[in-house]
Legacy VTK file of the C-alpha trace (Angstrom):
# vtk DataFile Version 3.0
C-alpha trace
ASCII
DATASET POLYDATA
POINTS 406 float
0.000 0.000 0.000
0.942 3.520 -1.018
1.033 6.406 1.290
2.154 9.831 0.406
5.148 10.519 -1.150
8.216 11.643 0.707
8.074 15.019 -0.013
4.260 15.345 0.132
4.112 13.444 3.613
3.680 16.210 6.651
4.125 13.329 9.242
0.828 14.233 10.866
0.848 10.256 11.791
-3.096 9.576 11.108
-2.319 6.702 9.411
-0.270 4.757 12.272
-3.385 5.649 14.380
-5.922 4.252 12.103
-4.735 1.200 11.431
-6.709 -1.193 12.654
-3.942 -3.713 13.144
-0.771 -1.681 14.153
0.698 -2.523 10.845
2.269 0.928 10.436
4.906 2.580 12.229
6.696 5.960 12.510
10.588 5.822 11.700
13.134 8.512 11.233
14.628 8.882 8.082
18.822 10.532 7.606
17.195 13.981 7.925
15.494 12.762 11.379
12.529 13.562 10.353
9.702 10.782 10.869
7.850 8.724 7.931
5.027 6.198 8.235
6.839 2.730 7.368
3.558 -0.778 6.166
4.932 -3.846 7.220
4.055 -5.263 4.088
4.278 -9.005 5.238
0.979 -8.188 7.323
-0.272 -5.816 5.443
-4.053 -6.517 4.674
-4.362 -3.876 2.550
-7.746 -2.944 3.285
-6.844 0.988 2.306
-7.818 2.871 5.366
-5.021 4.526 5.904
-4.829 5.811 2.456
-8.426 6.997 2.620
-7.560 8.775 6.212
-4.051 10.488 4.546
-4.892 14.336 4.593
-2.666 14.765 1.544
-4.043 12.234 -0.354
-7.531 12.208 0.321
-7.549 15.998 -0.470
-9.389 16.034 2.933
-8.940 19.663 3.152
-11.814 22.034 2.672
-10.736 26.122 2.166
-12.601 28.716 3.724
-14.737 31.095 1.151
-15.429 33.899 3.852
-12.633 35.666 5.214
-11.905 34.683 9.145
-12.738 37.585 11.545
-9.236 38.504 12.653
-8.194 40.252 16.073
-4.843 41.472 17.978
-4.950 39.489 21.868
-3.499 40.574 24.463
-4.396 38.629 28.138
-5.105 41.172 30.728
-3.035 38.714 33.088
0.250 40.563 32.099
2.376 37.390 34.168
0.217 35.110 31.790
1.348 37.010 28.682
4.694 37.241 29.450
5.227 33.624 30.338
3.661 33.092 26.893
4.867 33.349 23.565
2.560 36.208 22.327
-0.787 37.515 24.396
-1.352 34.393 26.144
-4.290 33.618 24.079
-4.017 29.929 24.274
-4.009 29.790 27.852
-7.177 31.825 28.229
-9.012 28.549 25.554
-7.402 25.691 27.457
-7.908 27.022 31.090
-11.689 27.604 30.614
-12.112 23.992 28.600
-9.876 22.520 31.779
-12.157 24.830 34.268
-15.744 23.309 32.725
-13.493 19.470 33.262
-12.586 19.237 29.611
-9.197 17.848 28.907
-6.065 19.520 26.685
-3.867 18.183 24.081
-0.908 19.982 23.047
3.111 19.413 22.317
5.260 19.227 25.268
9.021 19.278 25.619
9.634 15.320 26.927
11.810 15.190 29.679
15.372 15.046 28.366
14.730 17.872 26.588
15.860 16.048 23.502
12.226 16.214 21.856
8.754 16.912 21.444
5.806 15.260 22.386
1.494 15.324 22.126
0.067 14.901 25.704
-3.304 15.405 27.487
-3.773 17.625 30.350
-6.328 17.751 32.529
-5.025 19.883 35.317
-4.060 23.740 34.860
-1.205 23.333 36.910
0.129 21.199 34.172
-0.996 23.561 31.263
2.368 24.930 31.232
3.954 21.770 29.621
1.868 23.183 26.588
2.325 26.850 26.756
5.214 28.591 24.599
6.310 27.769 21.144
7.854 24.453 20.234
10.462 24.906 17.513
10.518 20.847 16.634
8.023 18.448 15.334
6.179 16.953 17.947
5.861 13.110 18.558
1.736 12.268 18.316
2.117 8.368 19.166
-1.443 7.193 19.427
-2.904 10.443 21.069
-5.613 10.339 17.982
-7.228 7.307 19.558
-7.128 8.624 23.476
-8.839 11.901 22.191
-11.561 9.743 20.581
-12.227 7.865 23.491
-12.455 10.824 25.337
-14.795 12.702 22.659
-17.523 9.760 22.677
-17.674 9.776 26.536
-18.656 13.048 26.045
-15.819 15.003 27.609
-14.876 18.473 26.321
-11.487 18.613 24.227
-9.468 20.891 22.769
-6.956 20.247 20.830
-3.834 22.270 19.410
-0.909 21.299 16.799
0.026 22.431 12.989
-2.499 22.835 10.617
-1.353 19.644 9.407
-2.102 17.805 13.154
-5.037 19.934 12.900
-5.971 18.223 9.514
-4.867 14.524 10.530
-7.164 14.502 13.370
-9.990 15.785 11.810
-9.926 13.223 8.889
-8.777 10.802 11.737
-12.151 11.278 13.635
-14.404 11.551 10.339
-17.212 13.589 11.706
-17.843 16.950 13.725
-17.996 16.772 17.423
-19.815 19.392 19.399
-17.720 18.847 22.491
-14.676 19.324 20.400
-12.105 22.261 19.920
-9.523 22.484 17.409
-6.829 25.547 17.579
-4.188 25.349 14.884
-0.954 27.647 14.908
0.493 29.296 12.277
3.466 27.569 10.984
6.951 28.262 9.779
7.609 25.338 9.232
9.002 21.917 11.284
12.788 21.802 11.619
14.448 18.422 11.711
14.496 16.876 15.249
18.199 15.209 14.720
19.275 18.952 14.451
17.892 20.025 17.628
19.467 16.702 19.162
22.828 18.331 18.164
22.240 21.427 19.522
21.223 20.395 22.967
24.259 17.969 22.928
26.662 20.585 21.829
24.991 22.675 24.756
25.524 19.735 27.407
29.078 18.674 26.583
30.097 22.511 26.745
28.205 23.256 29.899
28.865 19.849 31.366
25.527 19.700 33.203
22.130 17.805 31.701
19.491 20.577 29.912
16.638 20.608 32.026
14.388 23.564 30.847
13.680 24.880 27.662
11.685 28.076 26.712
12.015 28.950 22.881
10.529 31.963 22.957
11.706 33.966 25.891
11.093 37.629 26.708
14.044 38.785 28.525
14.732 41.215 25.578
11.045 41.939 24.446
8.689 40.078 22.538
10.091 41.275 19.213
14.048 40.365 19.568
12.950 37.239 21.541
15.068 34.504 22.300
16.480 30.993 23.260
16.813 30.512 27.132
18.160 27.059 28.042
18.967 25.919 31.823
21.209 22.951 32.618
20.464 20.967 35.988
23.134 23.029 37.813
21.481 26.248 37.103
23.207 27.758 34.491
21.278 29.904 32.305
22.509 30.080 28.524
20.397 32.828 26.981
20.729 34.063 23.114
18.390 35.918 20.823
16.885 34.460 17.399
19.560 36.919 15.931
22.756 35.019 17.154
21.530 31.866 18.193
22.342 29.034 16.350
19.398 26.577 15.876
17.062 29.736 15.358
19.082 31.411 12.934
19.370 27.749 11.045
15.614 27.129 11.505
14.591 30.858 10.691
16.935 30.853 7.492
14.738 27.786 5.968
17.369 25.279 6.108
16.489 22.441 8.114
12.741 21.895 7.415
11.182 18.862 6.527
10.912 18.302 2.859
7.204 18.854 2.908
7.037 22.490 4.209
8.171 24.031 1.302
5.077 23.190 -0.842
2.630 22.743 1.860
-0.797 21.562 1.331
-2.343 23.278 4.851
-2.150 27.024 3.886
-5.100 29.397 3.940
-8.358 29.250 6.129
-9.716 25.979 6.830
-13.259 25.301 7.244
-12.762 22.976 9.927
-10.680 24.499 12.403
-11.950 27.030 15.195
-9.328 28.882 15.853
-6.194 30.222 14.269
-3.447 31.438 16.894
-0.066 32.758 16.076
1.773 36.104 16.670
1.227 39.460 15.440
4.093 40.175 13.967
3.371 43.791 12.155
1.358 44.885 15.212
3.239 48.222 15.293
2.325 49.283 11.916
-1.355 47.925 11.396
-2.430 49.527 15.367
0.741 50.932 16.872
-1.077 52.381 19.899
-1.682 48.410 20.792
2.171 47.435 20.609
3.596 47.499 24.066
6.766 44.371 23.100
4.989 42.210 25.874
3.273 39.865 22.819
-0.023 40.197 21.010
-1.986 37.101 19.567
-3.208 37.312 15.984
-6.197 35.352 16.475
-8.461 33.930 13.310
-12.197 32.836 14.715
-13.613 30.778 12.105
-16.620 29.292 13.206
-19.665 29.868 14.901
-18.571 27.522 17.959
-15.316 30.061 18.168
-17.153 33.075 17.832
-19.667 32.127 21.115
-16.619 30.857 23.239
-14.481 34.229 22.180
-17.742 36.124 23.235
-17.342 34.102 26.396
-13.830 34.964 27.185
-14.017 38.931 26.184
-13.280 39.975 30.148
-10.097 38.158 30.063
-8.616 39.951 26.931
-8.075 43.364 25.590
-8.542 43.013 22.328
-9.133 45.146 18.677
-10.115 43.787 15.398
-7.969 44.014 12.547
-8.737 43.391 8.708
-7.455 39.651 8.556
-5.704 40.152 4.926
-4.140 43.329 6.147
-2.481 41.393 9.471
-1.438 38.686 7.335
0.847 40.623 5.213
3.204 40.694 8.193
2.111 36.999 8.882
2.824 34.915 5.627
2.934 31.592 6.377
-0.234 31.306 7.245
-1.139 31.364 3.699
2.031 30.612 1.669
4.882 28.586 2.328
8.891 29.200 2.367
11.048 28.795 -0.093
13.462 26.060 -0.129
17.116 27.498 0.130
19.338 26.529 -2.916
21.490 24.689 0.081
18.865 22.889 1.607
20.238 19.494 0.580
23.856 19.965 1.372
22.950 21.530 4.905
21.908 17.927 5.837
24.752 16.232 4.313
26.969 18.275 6.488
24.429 18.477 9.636
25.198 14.483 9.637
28.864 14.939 9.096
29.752 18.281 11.089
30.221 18.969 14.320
27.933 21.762 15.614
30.210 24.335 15.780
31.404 23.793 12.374
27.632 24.040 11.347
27.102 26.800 12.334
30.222 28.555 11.209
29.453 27.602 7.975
25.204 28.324 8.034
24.731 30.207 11.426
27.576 32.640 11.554
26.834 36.490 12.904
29.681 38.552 11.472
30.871 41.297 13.884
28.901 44.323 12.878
25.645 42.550 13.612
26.976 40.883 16.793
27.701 44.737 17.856
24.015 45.608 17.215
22.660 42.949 19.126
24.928 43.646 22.000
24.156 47.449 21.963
20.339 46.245 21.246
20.542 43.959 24.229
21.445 46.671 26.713
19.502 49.327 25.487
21.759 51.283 23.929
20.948 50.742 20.077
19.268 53.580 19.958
21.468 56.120 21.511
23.980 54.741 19.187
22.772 55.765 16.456
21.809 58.993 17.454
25.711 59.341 18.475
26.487 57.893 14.861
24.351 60.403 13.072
25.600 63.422 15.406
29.348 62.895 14.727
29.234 61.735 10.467
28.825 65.684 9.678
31.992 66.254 11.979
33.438 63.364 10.888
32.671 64.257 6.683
33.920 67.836 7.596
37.266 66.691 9.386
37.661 64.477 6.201
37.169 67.860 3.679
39.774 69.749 5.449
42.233 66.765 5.799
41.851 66.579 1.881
41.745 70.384 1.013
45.235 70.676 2.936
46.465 67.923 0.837
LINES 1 407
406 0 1 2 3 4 5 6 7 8 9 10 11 12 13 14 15 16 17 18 19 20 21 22 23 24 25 26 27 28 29 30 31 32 33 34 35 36 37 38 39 40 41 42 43 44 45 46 47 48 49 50 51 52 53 54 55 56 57 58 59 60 61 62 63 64 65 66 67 68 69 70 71 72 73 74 75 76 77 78 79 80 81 82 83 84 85 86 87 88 89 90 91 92 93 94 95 96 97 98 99 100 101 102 103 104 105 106 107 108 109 110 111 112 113 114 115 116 117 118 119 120 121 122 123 124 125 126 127 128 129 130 131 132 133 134 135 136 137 138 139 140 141 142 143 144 145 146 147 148 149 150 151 152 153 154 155 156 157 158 159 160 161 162 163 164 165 166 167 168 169 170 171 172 173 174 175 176 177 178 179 180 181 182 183 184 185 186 187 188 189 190 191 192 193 194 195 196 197 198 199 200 201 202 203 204 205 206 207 208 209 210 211 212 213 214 215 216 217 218 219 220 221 222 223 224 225 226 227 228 229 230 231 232 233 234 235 236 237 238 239 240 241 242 243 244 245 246 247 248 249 250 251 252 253 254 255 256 257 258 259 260 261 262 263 264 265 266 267 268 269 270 271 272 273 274 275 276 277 278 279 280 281 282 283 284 285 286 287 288 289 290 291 292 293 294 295 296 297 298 299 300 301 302 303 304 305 306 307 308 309 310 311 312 313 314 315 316 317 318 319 320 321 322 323 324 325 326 327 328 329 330 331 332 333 334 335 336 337 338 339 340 341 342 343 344 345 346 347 348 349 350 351 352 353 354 355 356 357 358 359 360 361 362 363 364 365 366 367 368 369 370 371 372 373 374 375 376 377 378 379 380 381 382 383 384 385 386 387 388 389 390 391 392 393 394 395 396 397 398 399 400 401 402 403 404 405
């Protein structure tokens, strides 16, 4: 039997959960990425998990009407900042957890080494799920525990890529009123072996195990965010997306999984509730709202959404945006990246380099810009410039009477 081809597959794993006889697994290929491998000697062929493949079965239905579109920011200001954007996806999953629903979201696993579905039913474990996970998440068989849950009649909300988003829905095969799907917009997946690398290269020069990971951290503003990594003696190791490593690789396209650069899940979907990511652009489209604490661009789709958003108005301050204008700053929710011209050879080396050498070669800040993002890190950026611009005339006028005594 068939499935997707390799660089059509988004490795949303529906088909491992819908066979009916565990015939299929997930197995990582040289990139690391994970791929849906028949055992063809049991096989039975009965074409389910063809018929369930979101790719294939052209499952996906695009949204005529425009999404109402809004900028989020969660009155709880601790909330938002221990958030990626405005918190937005906290305010969802605490009321479903408050009314005894259950959430599923990624989760770092333990070792920090990867990403993982689980189910929550507690909000003192909802911050396994909060923050941005910049590596493909495991699902395992978290398709089938959600279904269970749905035909009790337990309230569930569910979060992942649009692609996650579109495997469970084609998984389950019919609408649920007791069920809430929130997809974030995507950059794309970067390959897990890579962030493997980078967490060992971080543990053998610290010498200590990584025990926390927050992608997305504040400590310089929502806008120049960055990586903050703590080892199990305490050590902090904190860099922004414009010097550290894995982001500058993952921003810069070149570790993404084969299938993100022609994906299949852009645009509004007619089955998804919500659309959560951040609003990058805020500044320009309503600059009064921009305070570099995080704002939510949140898409309500359907009429389920638009009552629980009603519901959940006191919690937020909020404004509404035109959708099409927000997305210009926002692109990947309706196009994907382009695939760099070194895309290929990246992973040859990434399997034959040593991290450092990696990123010399594909990650490398040269000096000027390591000077703005140390001036930019303290505050001083700014004056800088303004120091810069003062002294050029005196500098242009030393220059003309240098030359004119010449």
């Amino acid at each position: 039997m068939m499935l997707a081809e390799k660089t059509k597959c988004c490795g949303c794993a529906v088909c491992v959960d819908v066979c009916p006889n565990n015939f299929i697994s997930m197995e990582k290929d040289g990139e690391g990425f994970l791929y849906p491998v028949i055992d063809d000697s049991k096989c039975l062929n009965c074409g389910l998990c063809k018929s369930k493949c979101p790719v294939l079965s052209n499952e996906i239905e695009k949204e005529k009407i425009i999404p109402e579109a809004y900028g989020i920011k969660a009155k709880d200001t601790e909330l938002r900042l221990a958030s990626s954007s405005g918190g937005m996806f906290s305010i969802i999953a605490n009321h479903v957890l408050s009314e005894g629903g259950i959430v599923c979201g990624a989760a770092m696993a333990n070792d920090c080494k990867s990403v993982e579905h689980i189910l929550v039913d507690k909000q003192e474990d909802l911050y396994k799920l909060r923050g941005s996970k910049y590596v493909q998440s495991k699902i395992g068989n978290t398709y089938r525990k959600l279904e269970s849950e749905l035909k009790k009649g337990r309230k569930v909300l569910f979060s992942g890529t649009p692609c996650q988003v579109s495997g469970f829905r084609s998984f389950l095969g019919k609408d649920y009123d007791n069920l809430l799907l929130v997809e974030v917009i995507c950059h794309g997946v970067p390959s897990p072996d890579l962030w493997v690398k980078y967490i060992d290269d971080r543990e053998r020069k610290t010498k200590a195990q990584i025990v926390k990971v927050d992608f997305r951290h504040k400590k310089r503003g929502w806008t120049v965010f960055g990586s903050r990594l703590e080892n199990s003696q305490r050590k902090v190791l904190y860099s922004t997306l414009r010097e550290d490593p894995y982001l500058l690789m993952f921003l810069g396209d070149y570790c993404l999984r084969p299938s993100c650069y022609s994906c299949n899940f852009k645009g509004f979907k007619v089955k998804t509730d919500f659309t959560l990511g951040d609003f990058w652009g805020i500044q320009s489209v309503v600059p009064e709202f921009f305070d570099d604490k995080g704002v939510s661009l949140v898409l309500v789709h359907s009429e389920k959404a638009k009552t629980l958003f009603k519901k959940l108005a006191n919690l937020l301050d909020f404004v509404k945006v035109d959708c099409m204008t927000a997305l210009k700053h926002n692109i990947v929710m309706i196009q994907s990246v382009k695939k760099p011209v070194e895309r290929d050879k990246f992973f040859e080396d990434m399997n034959k380099m040593d991290f450092d050498c990696l990123t010399k070669k594909y990650a490398s800040v040269r000096f000027k810009q390591k000077l703005i993002n140390r001036l930019e890190m303290y505050g001083l950026l700014d004056p800088a410039r303004k120091l810069a611009k003062a002294v050029r005339p005196l500098l242009s006028k030393f220059k003309r009477a240098v030359c004119g005594k010449r």
